[in-house]
N, C-alpha and C positions, 0 to 999 in steps of 0.2 A: 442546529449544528451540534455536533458529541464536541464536548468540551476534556474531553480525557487527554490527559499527557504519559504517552509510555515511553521511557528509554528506548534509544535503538538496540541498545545492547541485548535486552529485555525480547528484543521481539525478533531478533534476525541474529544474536549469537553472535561471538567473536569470526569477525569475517573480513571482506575487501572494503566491506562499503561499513565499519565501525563508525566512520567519523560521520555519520550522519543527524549527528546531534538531536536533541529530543523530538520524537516524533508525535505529531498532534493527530489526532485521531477525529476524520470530517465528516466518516460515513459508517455506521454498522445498521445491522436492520434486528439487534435482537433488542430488547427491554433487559436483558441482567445474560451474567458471564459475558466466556470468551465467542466470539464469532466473524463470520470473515466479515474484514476491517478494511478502510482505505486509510491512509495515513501521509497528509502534508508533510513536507522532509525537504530539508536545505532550504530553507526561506520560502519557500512554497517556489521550490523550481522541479520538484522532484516528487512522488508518489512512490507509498511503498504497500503492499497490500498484504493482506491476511488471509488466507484462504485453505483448502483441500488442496495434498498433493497430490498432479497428477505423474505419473512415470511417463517416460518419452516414448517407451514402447508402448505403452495403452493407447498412445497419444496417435503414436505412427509417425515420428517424427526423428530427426536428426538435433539433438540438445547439446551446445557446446560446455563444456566445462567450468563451472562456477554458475551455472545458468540453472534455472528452477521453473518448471509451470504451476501454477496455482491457479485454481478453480474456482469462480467468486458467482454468484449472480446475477444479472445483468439489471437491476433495481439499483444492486448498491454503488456501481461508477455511474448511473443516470444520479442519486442521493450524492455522491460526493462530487458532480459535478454540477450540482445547484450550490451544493457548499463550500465551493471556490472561489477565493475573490479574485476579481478578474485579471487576467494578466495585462499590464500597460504596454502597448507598442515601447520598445525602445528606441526605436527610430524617430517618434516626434516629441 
């Protein structure tokens, strides 16, 4: 597991979702620098990721407003999804 802690502020800029308090970083696939990241967020109820942007028109798509696609891998949500501790039913 990447044991890196970056601010939210740090990685997504004064926004809607600011209060997302520090984010732990569970999955990159580089050895040094920056690269697309998944990142634990709200007690591990939320994922925030790092990636390539893509435009909505490349995309061919309709993007609502405050909304973003980013580009990641498909290795590194298989890697941050080994490094997730598991969510507990809250029902029992």
């Amino acid at each position: 597991m990447v044991n890196d802690i970056v601010r939210a502020d740090a990685v997504i800029g004064l926004s809607q979702h600011a209060d997302l308090g520090p984010l732990t970083a569970i999955a990159n696939l580089c050895t040094s620098g920056s690269c697309p990241t998944v990142y634990e967020a709200e007690a591990g109820t939320s994922l925030v990721v790092q990636g390539y942007p893509v435009s909505a028109e490349h995309a061919g798509i309709d993007l609502p407003p405050g909304e973003l696609l980013v580009k990641i891998p498909v290795g590194l949500l298989l890697e941050a999804a080994r490094n997730l501790n598991p969510i507990e039913d809250i029902d029992n």
